[in-house]
Residue frames as qw, qx, qy, qz and C-alpha x, y, z in Angstrom:
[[0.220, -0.578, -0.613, 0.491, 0.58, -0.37, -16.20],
 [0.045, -0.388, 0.006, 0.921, 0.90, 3.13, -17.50],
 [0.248, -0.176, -0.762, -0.572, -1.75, 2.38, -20.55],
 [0.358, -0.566, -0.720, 0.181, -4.30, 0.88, -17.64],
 [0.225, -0.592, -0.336, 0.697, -3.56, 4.03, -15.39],
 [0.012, -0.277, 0.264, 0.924, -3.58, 6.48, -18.31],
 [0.209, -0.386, -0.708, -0.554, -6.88, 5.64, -19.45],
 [0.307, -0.647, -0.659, 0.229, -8.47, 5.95, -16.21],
 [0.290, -0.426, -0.143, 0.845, -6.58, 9.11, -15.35],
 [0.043, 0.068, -0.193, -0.978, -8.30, 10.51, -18.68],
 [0.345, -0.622, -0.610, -0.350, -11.90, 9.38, -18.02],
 [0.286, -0.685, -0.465, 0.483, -11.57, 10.83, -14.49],
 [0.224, -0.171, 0.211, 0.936, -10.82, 14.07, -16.61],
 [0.310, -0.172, -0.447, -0.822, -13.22, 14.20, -19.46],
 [0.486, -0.434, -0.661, -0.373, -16.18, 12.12, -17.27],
 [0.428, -0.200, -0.731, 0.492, -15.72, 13.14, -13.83],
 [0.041, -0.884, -0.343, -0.316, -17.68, 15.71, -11.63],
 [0.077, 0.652, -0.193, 0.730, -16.90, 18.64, -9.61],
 [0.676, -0.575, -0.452, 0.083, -16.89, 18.08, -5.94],
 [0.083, -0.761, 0.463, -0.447, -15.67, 19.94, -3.25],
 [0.857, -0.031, -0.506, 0.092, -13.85, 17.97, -0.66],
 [0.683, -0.589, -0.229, 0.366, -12.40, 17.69, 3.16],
 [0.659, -0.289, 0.066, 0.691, -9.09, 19.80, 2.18],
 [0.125, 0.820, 0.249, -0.500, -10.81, 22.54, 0.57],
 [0.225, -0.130, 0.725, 0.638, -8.64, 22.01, -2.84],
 [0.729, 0.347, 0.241, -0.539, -11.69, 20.43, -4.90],
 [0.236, -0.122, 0.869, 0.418, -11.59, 17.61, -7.51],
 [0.657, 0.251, -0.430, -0.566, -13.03, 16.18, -10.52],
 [0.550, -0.144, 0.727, -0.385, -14.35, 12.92, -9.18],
 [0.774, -0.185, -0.491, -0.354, -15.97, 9.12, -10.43],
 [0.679, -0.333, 0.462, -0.464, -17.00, 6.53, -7.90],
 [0.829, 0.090, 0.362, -0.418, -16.52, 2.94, -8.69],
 [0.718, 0.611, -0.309, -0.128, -13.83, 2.26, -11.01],
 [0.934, -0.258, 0.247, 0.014, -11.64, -0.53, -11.20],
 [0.060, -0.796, 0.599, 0.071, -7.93, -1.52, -12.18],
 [0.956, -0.084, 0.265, 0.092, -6.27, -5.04, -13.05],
 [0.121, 0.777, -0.609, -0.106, -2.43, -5.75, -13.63],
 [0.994, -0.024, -0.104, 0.011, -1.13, -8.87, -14.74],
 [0.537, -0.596, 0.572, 0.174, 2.13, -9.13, -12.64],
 [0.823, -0.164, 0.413, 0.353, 3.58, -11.39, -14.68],
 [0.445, 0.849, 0.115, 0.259, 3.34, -8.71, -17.63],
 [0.431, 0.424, -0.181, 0.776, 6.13, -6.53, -15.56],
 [0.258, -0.663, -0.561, 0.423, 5.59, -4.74, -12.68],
 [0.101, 0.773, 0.603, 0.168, 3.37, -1.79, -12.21],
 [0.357, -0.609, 0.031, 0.708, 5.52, 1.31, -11.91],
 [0.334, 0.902, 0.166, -0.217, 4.41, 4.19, -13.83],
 [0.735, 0.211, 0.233, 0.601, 6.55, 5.30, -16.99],
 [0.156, 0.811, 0.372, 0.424, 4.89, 8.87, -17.64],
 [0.101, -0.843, 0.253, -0.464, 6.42, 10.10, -15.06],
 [0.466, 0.289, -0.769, 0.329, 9.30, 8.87, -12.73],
 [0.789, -0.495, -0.035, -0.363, 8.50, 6.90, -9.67],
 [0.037, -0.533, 0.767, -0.356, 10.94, 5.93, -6.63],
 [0.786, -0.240, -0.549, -0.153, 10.48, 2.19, -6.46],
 [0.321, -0.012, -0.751, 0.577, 13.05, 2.74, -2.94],
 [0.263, -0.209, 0.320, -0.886, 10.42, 5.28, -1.51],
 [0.729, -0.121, -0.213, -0.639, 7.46, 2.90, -2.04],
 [0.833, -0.120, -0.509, 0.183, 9.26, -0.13, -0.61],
 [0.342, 0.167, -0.662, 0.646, 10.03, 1.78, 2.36],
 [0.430, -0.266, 0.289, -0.813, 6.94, 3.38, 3.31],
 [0.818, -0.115, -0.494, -0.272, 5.94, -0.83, 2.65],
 [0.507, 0.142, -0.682, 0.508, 8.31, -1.93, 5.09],
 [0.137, -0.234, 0.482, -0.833, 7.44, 0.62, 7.61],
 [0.571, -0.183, -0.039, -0.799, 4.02, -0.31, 7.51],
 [0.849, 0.032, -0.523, -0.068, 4.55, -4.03, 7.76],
 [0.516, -0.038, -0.695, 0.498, 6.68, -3.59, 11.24],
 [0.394, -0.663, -0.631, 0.080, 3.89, -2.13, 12.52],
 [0.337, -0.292, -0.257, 0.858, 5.55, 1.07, 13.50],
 [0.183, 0.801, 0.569, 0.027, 2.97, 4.53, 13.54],
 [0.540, -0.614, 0.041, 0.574, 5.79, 6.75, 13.69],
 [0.546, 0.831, -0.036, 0.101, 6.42, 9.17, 10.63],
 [0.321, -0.854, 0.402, 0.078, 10.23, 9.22, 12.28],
 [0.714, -0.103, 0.688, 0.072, 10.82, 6.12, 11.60],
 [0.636, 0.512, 0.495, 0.298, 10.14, 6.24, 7.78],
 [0.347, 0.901, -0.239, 0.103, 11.99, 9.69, 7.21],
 [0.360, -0.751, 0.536, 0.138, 14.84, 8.55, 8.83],
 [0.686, 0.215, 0.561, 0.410, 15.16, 5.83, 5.47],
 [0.304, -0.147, 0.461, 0.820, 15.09, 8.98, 3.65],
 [0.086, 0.385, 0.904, 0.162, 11.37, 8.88, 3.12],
 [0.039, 0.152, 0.351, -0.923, 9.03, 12.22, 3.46],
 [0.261, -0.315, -0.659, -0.632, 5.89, 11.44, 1.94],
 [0.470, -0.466, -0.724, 0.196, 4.22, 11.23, 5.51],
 [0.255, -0.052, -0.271, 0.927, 5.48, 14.81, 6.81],
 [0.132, -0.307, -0.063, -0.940, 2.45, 16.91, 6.27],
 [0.683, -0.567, -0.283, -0.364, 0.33, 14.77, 8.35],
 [0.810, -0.236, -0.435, 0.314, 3.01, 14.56, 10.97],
 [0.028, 0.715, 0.190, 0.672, 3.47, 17.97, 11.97],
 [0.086, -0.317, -0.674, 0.661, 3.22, 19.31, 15.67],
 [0.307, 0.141, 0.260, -0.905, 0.23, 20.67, 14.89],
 [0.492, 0.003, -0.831, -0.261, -1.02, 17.55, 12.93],
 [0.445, 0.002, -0.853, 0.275, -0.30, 15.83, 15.86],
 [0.034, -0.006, -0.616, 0.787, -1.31, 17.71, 18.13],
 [0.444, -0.110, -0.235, -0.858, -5.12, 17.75, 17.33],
 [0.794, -0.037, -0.550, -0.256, -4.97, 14.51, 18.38],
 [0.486, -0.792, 0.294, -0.224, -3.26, 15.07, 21.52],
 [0.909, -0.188, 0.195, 0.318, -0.14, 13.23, 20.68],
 [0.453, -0.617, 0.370, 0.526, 3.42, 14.22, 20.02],
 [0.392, 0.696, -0.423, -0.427, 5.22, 15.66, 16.41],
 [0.313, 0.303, -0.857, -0.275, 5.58, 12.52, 14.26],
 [0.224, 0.300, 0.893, -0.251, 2.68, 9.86, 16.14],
 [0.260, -0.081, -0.719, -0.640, 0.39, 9.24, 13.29],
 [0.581, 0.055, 0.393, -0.710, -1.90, 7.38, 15.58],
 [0.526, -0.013, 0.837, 0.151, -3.33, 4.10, 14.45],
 [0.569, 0.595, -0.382, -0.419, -2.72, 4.09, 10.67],
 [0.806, 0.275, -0.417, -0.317, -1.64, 1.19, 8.66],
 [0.353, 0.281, -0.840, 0.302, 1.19, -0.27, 10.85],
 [0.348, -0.237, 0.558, -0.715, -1.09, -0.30, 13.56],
 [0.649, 0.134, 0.161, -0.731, -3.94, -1.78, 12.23],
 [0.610, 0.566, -0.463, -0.305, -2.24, -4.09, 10.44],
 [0.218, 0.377, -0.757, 0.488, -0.40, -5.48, 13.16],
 [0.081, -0.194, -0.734, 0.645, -2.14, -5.09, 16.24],
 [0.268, -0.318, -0.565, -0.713, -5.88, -4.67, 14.83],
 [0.535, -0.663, -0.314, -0.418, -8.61, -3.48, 17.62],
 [0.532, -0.173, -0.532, 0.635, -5.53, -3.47, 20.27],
 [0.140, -0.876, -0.189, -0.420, -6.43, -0.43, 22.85],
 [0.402, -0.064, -0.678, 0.612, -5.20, 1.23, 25.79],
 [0.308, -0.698, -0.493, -0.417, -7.39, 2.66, 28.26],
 [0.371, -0.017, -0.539, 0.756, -6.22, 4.93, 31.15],
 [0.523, -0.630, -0.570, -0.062, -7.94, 5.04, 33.96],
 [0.076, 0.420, -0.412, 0.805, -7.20, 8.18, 36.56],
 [0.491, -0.582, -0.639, 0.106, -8.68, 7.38, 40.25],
 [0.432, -0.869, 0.017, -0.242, -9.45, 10.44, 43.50],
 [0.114, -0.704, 0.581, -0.393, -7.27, 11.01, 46.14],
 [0.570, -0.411, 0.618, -0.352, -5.57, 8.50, 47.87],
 [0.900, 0.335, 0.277, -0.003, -6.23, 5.52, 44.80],
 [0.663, -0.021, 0.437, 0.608, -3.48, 4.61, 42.32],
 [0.001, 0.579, -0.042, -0.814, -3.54, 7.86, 40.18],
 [0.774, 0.408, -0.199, -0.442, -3.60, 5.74, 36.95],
 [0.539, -0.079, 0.822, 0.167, -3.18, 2.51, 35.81],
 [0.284, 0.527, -0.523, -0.607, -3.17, 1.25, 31.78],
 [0.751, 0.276, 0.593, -0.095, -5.76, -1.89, 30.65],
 [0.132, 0.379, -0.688, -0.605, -4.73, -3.02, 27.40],
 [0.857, 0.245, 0.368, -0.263, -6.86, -5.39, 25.06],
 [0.506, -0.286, 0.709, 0.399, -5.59, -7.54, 22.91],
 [0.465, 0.582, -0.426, -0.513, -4.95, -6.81, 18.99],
 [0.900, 0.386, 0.201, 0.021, -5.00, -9.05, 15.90],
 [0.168, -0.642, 0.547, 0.510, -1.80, -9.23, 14.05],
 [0.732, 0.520, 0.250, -0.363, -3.00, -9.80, 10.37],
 [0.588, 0.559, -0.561, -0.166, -0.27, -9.84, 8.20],
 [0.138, -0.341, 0.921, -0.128, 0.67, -12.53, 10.39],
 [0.670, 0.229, 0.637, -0.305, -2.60, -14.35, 10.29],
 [0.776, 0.488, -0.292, -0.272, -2.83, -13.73, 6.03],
 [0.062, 0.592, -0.803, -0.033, 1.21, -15.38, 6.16],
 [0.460, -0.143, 0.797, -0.365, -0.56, -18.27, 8.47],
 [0.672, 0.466, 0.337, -0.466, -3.07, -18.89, 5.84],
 [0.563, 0.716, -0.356, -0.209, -0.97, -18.93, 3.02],
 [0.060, 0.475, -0.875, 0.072, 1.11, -21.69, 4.51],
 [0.210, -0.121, 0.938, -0.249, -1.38, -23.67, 5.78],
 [0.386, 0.584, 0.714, 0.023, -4.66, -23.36, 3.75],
 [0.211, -0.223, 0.351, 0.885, -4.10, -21.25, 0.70],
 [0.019, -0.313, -0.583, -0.749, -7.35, -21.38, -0.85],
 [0.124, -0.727, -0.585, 0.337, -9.55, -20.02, 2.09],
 [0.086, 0.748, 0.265, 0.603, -11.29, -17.09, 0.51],
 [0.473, -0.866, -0.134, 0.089, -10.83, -15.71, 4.46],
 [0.650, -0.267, 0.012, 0.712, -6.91, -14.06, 3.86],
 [0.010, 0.820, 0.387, 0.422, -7.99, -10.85, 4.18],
 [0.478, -0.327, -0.280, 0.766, -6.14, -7.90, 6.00],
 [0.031, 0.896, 0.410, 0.168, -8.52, -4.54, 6.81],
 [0.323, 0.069, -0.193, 0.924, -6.47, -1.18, 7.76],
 [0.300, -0.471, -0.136, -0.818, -10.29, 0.65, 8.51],
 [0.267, -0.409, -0.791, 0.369, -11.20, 0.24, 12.24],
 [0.207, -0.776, -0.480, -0.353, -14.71, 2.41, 12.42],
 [0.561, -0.756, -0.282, 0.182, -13.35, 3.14, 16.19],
 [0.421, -0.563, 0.206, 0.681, -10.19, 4.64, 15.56],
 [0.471, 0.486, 0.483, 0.556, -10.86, 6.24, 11.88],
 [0.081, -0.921, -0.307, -0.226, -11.54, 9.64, 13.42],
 [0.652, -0.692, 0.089, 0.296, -8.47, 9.39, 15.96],
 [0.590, -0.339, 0.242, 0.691, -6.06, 10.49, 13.20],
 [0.012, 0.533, -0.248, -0.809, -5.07, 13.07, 10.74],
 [0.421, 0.241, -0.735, -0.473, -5.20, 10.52, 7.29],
 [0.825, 0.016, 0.485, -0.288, -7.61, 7.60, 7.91],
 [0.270, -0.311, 0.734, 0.541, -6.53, 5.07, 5.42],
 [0.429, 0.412, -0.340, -0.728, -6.94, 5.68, 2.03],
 [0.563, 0.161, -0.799, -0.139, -6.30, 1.37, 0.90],
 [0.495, -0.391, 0.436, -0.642, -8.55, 0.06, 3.55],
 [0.770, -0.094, 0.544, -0.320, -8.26, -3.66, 2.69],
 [0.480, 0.545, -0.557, -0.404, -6.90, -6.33, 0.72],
 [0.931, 0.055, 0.275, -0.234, -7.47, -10.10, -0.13],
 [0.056, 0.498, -0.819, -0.279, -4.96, -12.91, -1.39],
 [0.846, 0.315, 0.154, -0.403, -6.12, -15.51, -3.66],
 [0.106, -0.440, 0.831, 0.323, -3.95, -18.62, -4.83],
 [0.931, 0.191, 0.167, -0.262, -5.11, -20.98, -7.44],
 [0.587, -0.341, 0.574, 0.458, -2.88, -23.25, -9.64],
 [0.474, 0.810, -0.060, -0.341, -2.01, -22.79, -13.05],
 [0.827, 0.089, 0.199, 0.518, -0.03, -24.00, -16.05],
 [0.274, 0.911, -0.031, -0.306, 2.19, -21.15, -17.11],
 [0.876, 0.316, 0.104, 0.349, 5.07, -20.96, -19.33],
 [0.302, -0.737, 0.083, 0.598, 8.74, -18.99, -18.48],
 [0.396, 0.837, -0.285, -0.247, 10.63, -16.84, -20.84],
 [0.338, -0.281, 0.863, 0.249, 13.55, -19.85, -21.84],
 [0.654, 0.321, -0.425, -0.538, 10.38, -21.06, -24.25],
 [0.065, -0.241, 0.967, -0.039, 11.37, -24.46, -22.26],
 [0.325, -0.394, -0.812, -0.283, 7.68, -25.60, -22.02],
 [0.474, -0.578, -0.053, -0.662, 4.73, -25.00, -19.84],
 [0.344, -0.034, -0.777, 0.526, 5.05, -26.06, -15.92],
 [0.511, -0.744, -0.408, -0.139, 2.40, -26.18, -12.79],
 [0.267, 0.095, -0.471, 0.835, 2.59, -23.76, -10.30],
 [0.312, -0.591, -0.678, 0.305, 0.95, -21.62, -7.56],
 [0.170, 0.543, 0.311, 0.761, -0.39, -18.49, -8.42],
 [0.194, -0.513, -0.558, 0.622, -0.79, -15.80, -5.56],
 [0.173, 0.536, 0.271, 0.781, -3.37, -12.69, -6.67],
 [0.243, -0.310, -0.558, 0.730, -4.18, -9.66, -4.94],
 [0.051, -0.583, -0.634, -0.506, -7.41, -7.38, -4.53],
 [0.233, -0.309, -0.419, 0.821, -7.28, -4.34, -2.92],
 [0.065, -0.774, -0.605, -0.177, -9.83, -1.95, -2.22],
 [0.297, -0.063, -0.130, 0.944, -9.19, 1.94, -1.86],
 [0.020, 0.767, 0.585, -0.264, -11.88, 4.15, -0.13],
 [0.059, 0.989, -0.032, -0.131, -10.61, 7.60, -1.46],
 [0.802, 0.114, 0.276, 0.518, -7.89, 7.40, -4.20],
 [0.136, 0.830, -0.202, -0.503, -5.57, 10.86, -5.08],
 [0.854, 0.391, 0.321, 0.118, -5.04, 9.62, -8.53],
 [0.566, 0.761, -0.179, 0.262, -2.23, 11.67, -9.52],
 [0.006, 0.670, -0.659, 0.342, 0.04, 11.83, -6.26],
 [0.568, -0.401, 0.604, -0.390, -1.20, 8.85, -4.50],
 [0.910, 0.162, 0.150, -0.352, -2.55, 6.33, -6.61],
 [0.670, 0.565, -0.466, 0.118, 0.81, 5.35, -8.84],
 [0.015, 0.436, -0.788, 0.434, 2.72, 4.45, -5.31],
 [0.679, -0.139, 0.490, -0.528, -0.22, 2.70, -3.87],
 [0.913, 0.346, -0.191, -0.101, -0.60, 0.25, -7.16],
 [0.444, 0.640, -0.579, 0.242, 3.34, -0.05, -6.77],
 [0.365, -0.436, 0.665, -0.484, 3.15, -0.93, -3.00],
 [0.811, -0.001, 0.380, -0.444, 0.58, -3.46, -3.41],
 [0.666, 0.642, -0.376, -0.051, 2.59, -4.83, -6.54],
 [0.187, 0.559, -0.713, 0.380, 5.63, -5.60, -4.44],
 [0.582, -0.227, 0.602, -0.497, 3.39, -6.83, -1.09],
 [0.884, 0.159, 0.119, -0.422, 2.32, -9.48, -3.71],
 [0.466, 0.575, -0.626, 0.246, 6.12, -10.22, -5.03],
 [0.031, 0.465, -0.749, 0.471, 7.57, -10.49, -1.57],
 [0.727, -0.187, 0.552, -0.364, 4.59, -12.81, -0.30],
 [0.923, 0.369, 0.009, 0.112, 4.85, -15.18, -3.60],
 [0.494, 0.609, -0.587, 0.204, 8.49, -15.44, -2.83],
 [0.525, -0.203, 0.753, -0.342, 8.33, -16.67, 1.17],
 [0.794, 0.131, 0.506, -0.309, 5.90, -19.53, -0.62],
 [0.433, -0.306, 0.727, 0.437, 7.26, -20.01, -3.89],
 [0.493, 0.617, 0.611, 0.058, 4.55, -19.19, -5.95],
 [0.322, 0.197, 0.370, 0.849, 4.23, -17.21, -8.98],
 [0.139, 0.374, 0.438, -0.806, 2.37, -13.94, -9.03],
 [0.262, 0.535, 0.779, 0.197, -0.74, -13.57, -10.70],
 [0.078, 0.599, 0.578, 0.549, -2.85, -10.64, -10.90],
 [0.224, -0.261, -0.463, 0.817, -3.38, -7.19, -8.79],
 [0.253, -0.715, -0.584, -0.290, -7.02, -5.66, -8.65],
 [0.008, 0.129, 0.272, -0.954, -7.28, -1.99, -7.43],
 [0.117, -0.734, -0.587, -0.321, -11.27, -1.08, -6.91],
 [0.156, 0.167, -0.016, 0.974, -11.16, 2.33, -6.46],
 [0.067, -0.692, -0.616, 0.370, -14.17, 4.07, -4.06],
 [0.121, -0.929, 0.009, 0.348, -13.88, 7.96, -4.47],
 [0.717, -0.005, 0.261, 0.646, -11.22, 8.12, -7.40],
 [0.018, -0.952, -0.236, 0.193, -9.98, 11.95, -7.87],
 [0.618, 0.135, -0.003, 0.774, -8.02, 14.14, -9.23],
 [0.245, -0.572, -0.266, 0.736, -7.41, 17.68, -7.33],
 [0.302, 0.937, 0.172, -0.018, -8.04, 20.72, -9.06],
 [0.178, -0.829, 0.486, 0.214, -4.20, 21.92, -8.27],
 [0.595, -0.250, 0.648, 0.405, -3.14, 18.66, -10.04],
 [0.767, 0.601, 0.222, -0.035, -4.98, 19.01, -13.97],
 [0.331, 0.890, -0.296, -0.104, -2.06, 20.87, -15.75],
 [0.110, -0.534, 0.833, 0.091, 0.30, 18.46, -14.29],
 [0.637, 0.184, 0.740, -0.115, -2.30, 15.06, -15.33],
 [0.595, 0.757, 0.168, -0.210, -2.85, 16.89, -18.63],
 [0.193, 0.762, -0.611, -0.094, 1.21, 16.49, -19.32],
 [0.502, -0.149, 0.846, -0.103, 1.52, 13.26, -18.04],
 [0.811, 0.393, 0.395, -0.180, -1.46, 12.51, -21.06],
 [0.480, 0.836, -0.214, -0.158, 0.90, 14.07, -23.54],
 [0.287, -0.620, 0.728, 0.063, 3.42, 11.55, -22.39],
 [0.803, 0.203, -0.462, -0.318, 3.73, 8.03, -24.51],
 [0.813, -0.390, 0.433, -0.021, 4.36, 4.70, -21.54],
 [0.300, 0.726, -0.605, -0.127, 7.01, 3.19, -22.09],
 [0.747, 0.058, -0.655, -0.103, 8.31, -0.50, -21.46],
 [0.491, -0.679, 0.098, -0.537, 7.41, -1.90, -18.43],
 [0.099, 0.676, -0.695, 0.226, 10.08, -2.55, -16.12],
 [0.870, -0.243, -0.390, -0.180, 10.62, -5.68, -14.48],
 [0.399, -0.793, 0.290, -0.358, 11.07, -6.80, -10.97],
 [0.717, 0.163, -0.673, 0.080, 13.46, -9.47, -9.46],
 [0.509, -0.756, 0.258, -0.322, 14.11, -10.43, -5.92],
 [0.816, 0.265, -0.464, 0.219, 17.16, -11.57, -4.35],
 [0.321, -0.572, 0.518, -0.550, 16.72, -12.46, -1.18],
 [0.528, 0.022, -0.848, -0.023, 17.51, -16.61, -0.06],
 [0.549, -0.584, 0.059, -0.596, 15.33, -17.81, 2.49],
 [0.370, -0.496, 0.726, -0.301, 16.08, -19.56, 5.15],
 [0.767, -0.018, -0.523, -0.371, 15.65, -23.47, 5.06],
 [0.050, 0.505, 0.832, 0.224, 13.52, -24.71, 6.50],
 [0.147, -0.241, -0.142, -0.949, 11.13, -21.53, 5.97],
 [0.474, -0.488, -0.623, -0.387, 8.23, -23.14, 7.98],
 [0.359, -0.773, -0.521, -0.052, 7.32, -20.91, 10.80],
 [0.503, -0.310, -0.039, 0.806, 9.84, -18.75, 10.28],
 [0.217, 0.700, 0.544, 0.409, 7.07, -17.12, 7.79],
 [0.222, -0.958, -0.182, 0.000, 6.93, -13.19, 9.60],
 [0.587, -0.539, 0.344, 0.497, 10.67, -13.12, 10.63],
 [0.521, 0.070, 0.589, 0.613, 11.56, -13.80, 6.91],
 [0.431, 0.692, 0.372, 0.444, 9.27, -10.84, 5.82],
 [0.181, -0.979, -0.032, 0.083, 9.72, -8.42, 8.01],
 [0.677, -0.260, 0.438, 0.531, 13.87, -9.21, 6.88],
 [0.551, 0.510, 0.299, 0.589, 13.24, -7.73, 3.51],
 [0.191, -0.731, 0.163, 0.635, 14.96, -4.55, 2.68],
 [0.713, 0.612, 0.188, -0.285, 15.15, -2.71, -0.36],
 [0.169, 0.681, -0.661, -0.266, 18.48, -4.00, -1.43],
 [0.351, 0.004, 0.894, 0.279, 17.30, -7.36, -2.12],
 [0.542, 0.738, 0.312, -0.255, 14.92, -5.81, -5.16],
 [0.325, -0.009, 0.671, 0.666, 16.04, -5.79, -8.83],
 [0.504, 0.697, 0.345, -0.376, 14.58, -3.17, -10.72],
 [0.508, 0.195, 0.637, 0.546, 14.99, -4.15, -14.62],
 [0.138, 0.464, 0.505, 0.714, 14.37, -1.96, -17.99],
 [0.048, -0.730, -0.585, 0.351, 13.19, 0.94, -15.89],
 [0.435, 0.080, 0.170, 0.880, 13.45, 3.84, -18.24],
 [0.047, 0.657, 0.681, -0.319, 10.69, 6.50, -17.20],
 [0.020, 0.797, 0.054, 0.601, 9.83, 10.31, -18.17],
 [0.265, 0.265, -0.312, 0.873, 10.86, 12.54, -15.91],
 [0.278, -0.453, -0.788, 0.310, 8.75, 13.47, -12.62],
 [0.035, 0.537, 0.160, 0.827, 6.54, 15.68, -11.96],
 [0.134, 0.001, -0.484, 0.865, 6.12, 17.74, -9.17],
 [0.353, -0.583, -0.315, -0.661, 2.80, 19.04, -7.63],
 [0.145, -0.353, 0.601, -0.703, 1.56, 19.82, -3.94],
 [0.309, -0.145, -0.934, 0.105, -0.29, 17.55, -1.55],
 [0.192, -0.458, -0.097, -0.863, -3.08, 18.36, -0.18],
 [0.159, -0.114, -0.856, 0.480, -3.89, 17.59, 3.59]]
């Protein structure tokens, strides 16, 4: 992965432009570039510089039980959320220190749910709370993947036009697609080649911070493809980042220009050890939302050292 990422990271250097941007920082900018990992190569967790595979499988987790709460994901230990969670974050939005507002868990979960509160005059019920009913996608991809795996329709969006304004961070990874064909491959024993079920993923990222964000996001989506090709038993295939807006801050060059001076190293591999229930049919949601990051096995992880830089909100 680090090769893949470390090529991009210097074309967005030498070929990018100058832009000013939302957070008043500025970057060096392309539009349109694209990513591919073959999973089966090792999983995608930067070398050049040291990446917390626990931090990236919790802020997954959080997001998968639906929860908008930045509380909820520091209390694992987690703080990558904090500067949009703020009482004064929050409060722009007229909601309380740590309520994100509908970001990924929401959207993910409970897609186009709403409430609407209604205040009546004197003498009427003061208020009363209409809800519509939401979509709960990772449940509907799960559904798909059990029961018709090759429908090009297992697709989970995190960008709802109506509520993209209602928070601090609109999401950055606004959609992703699972794709299973079969395949012959062949394991590391050298025993021969065997048929199996190959699960890839294609994700699409409207506005990518390539030096603090982008290495955790590849990593997240890495894993979301592990942990669904384990519920189903398939093998993982391939993980496609298209990249909208791909940037690197102005406050970050000196620390992207060390990272270049770094050589990748061998790329680590993941295991997972986590039995599922039998029988595992329709127990498909229960059994992910169950993972935790002590049933992960990171192998041969031997990075550089991390580097530090500030976030810009």
């Amino acid at each position: 992965m680090s090769y893949e990422y470390q090529k991009l990271l210097r074309r967005v250097l030498n070929t990018g432009r100058q832009k000013g941007d939302r957070t008043g920082t500025g970057t060096i900018s392309l539009f349109g570039e694209r990513l591919r990992f073959n999973l089966q190569d090792g999983f995608p967790l930067l070398t050049t510089k040291k990446v917390s595979l626990r931090w990236v499988a919790e802020e997954l987790f959080w997001m998968l039980s639906g929860s908008t709460n930045e509380r909820d994901l520091r209390d694992k230990g987690v703080d990558i959320w904090k500067e949009w969670a703020t009482k004064e974050q929050c409060a722009k939005f007229g909601r309380k220190e740590g309520d994100l507002g509908p970001v990924y868990g929401k959207q993910w979960r409970r897609f186009g749910y709403q409430e609407i509160l209604k205040t009546y005059g004197p003498g009427c019920v003061p208020s009363m709370t209409i809800t519509s009913d939401g979509v709960d996608q990772i449940a509907g991809a799960l559904d798909l993947l059990r029961n018709n795996p090759t429908s090009r329709r297992i697709i989970v969006s995190a960008w709802d036009p109506k509520e993209a304004t209602a928070v601090a961070l609109p999401s950055c990874h606004t959609l992703f697609q699972f794709e299973t064909h079969e395949a012959t491959l062949h394991d590391d024993a050298n025993t021969g080649p065997y048929q199996a079920t190959v699960l890839s993923c294609h994700m699409y990222q409207r506005s990518a911070d390539l030096f603090l964000g982008v290495p955790y996001n590849i990593a997240s989506y890495a894993l979301l493809t592990h942990m669904f090709a384990h519920l189903f038993g398939f093998e993982v295939g391939d993980l496609i980042v298209s990249f909208g807006d791909v940037h690197i801050y102005n406050n970050h060059v000196d620390q992207a220009k060390l990272q270049l001076s770094r050589e990748p190293r061998q790329k680590p591999v993941l295991n997972i050890n986590y039995p599922l229930p039998i029988p595992a049919e329709g127990s498909d949601l229960t059994n992910l939302l169950r993972f935790s990051y002590g049933h992960l096995l990171l192998d041969d992880y031997d990075p550089h050292p991390k580097i530090a830089a500030d976030v810009s909100v």
